[in-house]
DSSP file (Angstrom, degrees, kcal/mol; ACC not computed):
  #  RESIDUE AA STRUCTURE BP1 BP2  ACC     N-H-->O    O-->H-N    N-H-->O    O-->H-N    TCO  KAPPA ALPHA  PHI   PSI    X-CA   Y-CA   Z-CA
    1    1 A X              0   0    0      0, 0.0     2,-0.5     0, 0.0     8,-0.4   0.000 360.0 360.0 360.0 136.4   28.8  -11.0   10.3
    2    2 A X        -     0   0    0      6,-0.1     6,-0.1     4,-0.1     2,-0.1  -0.956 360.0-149.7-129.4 118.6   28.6   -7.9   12.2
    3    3 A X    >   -     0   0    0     -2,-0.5     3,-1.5     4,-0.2     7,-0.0  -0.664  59.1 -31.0 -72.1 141.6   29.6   -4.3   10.8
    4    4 A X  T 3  S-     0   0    0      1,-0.3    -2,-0.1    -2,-0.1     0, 0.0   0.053 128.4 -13.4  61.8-172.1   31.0   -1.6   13.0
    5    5 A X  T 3  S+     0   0    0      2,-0.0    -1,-0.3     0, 0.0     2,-0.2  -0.160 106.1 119.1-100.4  29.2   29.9   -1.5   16.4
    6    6 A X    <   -     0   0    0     -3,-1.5     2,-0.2     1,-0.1    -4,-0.1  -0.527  61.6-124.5 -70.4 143.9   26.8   -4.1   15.8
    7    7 A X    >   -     0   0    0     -2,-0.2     3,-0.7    -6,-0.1     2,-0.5  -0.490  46.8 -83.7 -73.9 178.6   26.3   -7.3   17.3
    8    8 A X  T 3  S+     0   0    0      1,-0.2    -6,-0.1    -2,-0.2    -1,-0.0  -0.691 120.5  29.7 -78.0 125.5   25.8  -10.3   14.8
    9    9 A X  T >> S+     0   0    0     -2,-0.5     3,-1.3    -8,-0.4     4,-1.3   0.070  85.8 121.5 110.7 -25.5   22.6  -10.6   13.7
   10   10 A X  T <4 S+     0   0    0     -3,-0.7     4,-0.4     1,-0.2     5,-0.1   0.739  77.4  48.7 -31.4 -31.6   21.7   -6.6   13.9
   11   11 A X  T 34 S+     0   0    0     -4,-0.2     4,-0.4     2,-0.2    -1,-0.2   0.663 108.7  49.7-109.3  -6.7   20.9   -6.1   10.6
   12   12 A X  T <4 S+     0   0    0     -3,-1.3    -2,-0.2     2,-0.1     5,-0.2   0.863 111.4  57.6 -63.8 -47.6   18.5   -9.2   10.4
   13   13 A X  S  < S+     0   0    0     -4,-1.3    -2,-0.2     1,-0.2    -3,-0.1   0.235 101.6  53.2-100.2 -21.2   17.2   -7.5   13.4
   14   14 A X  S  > S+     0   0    0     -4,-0.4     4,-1.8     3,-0.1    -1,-0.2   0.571 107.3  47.5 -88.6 -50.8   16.4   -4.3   11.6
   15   15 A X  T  4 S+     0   0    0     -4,-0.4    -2,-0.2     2,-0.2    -3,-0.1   0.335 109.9  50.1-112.3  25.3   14.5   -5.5    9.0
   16   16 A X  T  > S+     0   0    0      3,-0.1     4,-3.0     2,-0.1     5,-0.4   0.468 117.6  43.3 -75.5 -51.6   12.1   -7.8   11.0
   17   17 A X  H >> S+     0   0    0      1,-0.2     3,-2.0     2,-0.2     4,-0.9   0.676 119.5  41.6 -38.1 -94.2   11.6   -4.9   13.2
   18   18 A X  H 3X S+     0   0    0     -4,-1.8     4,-0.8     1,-0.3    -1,-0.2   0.520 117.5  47.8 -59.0 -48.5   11.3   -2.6   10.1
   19   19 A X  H 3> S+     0   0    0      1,-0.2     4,-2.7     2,-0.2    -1,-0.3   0.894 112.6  51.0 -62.4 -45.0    9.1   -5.5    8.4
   20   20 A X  H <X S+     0   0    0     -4,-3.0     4,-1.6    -3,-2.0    -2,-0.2   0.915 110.0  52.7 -61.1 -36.2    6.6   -5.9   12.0
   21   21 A X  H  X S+     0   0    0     -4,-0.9     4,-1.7    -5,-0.4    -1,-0.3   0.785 100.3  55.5 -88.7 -28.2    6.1   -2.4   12.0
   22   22 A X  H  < S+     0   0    0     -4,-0.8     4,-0.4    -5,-0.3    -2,-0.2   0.891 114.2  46.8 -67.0 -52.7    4.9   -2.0    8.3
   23   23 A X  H >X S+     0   0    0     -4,-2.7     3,-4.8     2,-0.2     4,-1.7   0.998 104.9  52.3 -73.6 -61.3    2.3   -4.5    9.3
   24   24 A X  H >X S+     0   0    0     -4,-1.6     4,-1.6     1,-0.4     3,-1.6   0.819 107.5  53.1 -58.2 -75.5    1.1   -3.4   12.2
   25   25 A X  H 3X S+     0   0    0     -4,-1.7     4,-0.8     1,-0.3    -1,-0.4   0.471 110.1  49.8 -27.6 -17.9    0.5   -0.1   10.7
   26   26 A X  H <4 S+     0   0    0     -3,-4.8    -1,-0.3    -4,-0.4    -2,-0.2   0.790 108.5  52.8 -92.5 -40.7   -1.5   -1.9    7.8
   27   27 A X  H << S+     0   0    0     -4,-1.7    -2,-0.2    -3,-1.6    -3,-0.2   0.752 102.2  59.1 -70.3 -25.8   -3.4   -3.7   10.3
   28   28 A X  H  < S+     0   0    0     -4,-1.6    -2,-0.2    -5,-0.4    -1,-0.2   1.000  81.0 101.7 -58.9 -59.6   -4.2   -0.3   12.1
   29   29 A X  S  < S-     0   0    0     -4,-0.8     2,-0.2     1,-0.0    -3,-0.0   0.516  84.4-111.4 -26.7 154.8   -6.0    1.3    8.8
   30   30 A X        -     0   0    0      1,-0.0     2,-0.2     3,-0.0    -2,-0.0  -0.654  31.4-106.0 -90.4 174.0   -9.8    1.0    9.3
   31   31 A X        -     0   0    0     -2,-0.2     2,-0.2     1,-0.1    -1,-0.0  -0.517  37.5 -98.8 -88.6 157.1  -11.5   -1.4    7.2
   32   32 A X        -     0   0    0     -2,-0.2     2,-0.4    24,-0.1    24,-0.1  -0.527  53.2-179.4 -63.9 134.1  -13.8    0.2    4.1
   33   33 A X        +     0   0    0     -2,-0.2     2,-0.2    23,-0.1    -3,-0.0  -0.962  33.3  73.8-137.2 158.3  -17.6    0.0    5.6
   34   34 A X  S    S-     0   0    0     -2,-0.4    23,-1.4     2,-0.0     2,-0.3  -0.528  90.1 -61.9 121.0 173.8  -20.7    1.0    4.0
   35   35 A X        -     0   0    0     -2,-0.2     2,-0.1    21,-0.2    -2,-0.1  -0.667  50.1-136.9 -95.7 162.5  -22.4   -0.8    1.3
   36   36 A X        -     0   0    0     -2,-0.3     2,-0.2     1,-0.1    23,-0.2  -0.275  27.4 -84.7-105.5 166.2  -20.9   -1.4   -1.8
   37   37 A X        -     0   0    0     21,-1.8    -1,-0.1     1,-0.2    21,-0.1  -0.655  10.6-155.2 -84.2 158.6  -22.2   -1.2   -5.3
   38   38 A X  S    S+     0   0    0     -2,-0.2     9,-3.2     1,-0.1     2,-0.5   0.771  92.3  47.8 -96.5 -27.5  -24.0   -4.1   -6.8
   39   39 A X  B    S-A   46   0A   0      7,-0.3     7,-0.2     1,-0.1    -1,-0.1  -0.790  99.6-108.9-107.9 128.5  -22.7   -2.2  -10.6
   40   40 A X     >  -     0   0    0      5,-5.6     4,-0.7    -2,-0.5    20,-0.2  -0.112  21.4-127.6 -68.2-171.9  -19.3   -1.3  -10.9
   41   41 A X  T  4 S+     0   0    0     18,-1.5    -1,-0.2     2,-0.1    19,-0.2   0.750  99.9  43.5 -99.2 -29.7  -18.8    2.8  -10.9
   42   42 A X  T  4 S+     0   0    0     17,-0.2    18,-0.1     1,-0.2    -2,-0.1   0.975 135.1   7.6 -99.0 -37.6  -16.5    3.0  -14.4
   43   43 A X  T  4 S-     0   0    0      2,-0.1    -1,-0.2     3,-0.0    -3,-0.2   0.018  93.2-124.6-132.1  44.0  -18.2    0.7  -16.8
   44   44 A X     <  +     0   0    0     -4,-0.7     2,-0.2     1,-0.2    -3,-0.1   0.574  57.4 145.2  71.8  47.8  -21.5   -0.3  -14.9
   45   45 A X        -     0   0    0      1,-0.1    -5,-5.6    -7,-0.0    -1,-0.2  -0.855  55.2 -90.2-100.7 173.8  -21.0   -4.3  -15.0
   46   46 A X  B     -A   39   0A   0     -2,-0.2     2,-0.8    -7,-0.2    -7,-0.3  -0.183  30.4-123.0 -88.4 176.0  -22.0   -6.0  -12.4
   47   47 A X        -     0   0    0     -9,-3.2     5,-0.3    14,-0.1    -1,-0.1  -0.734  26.8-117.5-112.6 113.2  -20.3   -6.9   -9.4
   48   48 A X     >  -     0   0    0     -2,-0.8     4,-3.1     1,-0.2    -1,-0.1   0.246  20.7-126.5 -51.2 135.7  -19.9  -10.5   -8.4
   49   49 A X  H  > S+     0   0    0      1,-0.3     4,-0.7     2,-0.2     5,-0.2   0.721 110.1  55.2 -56.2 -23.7  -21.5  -11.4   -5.0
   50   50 A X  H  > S+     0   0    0      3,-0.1     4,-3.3     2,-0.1    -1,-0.3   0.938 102.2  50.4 -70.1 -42.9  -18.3  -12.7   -4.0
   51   51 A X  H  > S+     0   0    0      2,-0.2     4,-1.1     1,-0.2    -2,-0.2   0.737 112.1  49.3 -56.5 -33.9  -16.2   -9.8   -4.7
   52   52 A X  H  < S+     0   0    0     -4,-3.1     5,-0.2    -5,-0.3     6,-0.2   0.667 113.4  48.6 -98.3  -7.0  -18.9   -7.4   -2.5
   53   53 A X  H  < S+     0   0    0     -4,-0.7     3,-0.4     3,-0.1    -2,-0.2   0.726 117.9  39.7 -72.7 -40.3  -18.8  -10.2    0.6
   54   54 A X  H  < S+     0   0    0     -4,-3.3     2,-0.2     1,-0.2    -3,-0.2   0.929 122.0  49.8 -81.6 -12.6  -14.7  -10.3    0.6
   55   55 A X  S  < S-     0   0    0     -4,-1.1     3,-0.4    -5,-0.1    -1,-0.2  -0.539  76.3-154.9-142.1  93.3  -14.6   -6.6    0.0
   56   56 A X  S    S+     0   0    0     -3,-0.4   -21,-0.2    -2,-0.2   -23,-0.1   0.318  87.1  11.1 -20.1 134.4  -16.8   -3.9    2.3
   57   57 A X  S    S+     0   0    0    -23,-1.4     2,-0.5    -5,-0.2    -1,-0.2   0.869  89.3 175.5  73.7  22.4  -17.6   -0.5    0.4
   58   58 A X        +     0   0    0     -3,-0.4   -21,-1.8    -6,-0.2    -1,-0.2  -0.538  16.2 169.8 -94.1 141.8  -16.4   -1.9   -3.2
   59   59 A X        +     0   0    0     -2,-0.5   -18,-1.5   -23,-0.2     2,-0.3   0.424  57.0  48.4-116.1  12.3  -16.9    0.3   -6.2
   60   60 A X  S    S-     0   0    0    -20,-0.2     2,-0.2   -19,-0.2   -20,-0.1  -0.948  73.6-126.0-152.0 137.9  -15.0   -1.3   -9.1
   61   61 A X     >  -     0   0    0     -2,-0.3     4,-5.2     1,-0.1     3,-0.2  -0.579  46.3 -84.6 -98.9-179.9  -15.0   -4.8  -10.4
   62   62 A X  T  4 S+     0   0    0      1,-0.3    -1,-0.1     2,-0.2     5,-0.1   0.767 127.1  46.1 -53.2 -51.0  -11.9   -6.7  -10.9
   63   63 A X  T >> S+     0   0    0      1,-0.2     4,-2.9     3,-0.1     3,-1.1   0.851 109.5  52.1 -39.6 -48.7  -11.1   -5.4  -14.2
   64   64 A X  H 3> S+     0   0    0      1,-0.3     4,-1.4    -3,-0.2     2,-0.5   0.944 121.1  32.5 -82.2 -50.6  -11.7   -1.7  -13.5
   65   65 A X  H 3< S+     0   0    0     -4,-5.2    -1,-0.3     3,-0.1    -5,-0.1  -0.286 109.9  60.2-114.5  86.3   -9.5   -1.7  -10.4
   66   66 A X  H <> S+     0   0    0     -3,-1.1     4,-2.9    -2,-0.5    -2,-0.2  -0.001 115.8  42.6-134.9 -58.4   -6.8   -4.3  -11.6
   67   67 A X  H  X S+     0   0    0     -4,-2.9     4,-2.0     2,-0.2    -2,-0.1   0.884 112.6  54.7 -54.3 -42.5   -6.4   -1.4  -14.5
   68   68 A X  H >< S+     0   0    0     -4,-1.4     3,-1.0     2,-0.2    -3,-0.1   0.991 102.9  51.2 -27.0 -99.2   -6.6    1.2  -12.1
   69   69 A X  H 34 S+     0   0    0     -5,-0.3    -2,-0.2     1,-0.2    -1,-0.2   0.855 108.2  56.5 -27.4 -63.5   -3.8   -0.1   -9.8
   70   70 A X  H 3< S+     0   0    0     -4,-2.9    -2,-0.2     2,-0.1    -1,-0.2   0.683  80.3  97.9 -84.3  -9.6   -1.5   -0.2  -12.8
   71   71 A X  S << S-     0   0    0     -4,-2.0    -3,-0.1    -3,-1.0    -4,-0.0  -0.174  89.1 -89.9 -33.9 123.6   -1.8    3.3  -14.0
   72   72 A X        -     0   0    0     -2,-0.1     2,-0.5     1,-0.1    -1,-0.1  -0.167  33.9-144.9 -52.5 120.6    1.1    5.3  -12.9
   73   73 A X        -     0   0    0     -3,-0.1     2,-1.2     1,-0.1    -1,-0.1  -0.557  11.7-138.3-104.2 175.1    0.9    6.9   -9.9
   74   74 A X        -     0   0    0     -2,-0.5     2,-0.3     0, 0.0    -1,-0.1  -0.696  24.5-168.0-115.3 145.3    2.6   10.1   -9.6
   75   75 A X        -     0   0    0     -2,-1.2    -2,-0.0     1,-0.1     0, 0.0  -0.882  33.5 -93.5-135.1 152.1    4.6   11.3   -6.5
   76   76 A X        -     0   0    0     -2,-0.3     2,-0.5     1,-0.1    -1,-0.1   0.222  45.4-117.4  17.9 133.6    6.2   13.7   -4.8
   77   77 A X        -     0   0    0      2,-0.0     2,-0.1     0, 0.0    -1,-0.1  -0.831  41.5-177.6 -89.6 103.2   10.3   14.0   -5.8
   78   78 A X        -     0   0    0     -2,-0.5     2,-0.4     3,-0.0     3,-0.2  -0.351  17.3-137.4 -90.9 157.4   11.4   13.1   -2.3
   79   79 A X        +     0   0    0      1,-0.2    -2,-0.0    -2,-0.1     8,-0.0  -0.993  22.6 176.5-119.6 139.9   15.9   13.2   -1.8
   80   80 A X        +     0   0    0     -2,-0.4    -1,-0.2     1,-0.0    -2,-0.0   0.568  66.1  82.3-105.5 -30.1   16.8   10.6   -0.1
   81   81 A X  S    S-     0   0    0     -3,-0.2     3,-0.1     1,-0.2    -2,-0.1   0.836  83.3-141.6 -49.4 -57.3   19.9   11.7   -0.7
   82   82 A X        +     0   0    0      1,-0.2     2,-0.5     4,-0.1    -1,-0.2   0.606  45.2 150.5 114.7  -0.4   20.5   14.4    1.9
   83   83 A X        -     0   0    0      1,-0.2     3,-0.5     3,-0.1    -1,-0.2  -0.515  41.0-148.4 -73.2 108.3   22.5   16.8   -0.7
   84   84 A X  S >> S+     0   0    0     -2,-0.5     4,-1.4     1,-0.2     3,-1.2   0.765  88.6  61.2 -59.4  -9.9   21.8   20.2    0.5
   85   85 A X  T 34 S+     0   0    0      1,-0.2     4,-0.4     2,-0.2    -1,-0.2   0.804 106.5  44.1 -79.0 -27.7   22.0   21.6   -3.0
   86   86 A X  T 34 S+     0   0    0     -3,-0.5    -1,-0.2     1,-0.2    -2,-0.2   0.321 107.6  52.5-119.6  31.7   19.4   19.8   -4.1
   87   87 A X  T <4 S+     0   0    0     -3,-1.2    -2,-0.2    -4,-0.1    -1,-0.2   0.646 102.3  63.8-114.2 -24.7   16.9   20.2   -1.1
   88   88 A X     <        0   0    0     -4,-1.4    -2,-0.2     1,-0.2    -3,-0.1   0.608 360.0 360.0 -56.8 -16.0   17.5   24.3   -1.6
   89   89 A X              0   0    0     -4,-0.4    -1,-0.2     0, 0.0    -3,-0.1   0.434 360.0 360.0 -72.5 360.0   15.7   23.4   -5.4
């Protein structure tokens, strides 16, 4: 079904695109390089020899950044909205 002055299939079409580009941009980042720690850096256990082959430059075992990731992060208040009153704040 096509909205407006689309073809059919446009908005499918939008968010492959939208999706293809996301990756490719992830796949530009350089990779982490350097050696890694053999002990992690916040509570100095060690770090399995698998975990510092699948991941270059790592400084946290699983625990310490699995907790890490779920800590809040805090951002920016961006408007998506577009309201000039509330981009003048």
């Amino acid at each position: 079904m096509a909205g407006g002055w689309t073809r059919d299939g446009a908005v499918g079409d939008q968010i492959e695109a939208s999706i293809q580009d996301e990756l490719a941009r992830l796949k530009a980042r350089p990779a982490p390089v350097g050696d890694g720690l053999t002990h992690c850096a916040d509570c100095e256990e060690p770090i399995p020899e698998a975990r510092r082959q699948a991941i270059p430059g790592v400084k946290l075992c699983r625990d310490c950044a699995a907790a890490r990731d779920a800590r809040p992060v805090a951002r920016g208040g961006i408007n998506r909205r577009g309201s000039k009153d509330s981009q003048l704040k």
